[in-house]
C-alpha positions in Angstrom: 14.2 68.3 32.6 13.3 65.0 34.8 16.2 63.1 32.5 20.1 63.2 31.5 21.2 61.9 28.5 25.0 61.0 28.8 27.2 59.2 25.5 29.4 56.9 27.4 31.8 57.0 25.0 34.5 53.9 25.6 31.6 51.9 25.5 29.9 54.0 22.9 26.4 53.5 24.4 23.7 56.1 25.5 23.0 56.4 29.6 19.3 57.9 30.0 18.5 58.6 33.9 14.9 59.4 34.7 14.6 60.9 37.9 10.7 62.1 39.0 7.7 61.9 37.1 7.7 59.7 34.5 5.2 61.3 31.9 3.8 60.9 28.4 5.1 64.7 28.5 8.3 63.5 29.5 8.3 60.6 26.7 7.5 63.3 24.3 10.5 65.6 25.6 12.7 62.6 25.5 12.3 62.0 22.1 12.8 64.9 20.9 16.2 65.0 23.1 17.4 62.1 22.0 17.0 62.6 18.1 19.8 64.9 17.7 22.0 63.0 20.1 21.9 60.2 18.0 22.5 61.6 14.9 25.5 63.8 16.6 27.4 60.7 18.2 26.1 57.9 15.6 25.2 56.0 18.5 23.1 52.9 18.2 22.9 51.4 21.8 20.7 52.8 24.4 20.7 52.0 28.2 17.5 53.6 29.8 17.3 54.2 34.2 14.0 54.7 35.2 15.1 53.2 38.5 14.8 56.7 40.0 11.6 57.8 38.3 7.7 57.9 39.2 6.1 56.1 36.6 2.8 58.2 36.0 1.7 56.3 32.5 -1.5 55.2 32.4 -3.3 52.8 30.4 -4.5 54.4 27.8 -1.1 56.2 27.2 0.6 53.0 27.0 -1.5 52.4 23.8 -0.5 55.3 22.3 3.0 54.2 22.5 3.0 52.0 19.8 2.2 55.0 17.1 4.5 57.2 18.9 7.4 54.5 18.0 6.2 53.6 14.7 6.9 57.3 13.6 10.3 57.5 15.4 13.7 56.4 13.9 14.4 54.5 17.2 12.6 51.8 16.1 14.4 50.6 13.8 18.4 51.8 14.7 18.5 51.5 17.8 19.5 48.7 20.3 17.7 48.8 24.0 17.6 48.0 27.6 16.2 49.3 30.5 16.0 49.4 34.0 12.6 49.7 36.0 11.9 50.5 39.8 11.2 47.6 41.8 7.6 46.3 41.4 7.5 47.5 37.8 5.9 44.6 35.9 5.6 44.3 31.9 
């Protein structure tokens, strides 16, 4: 699995580290991951690393991304940031 998912508790925020190829697969994996997680810990922040990750998305996966998240509870409960690699744009 090219991620961790960590509940940093005091904080009460989710830690996701990519590390290696970031992947529509990998997206997919997440996802499903995460899902549980959330509904465990009642979590509602998320804090995404891809700092260590190869981002291998390409243009026509990033349009599917908007029908992957319009049938995924994140949308709408969850709180985000993230971190890119250096000379990530977008």
């Amino acid at each position: 699995m090219p991620f961790t998912i960590e509940h940093i508790q005091d904080r009460d925020y989710l830690l996701v580290t990519f590390t290696g190829p970031f992947t529509m697969g990998v997206v997919r994996e997440y996802i499903s991951e995460l899902l549980p997680i959330l509904e465990e810990t009642g979590c509602r922040r998320l804090l995404s690393d891809s700092t260590a990750a190869q981002i291998q998305i390409t243009s026509k996966d990033i349009m599917q991304l908007p029908k992957m998240v319009e049938t995924s509870p994140l949308t709408t409960a969850l709180k985000r940031a993230a971190l890119a690699p250096d000379g990530t744009s977008g």
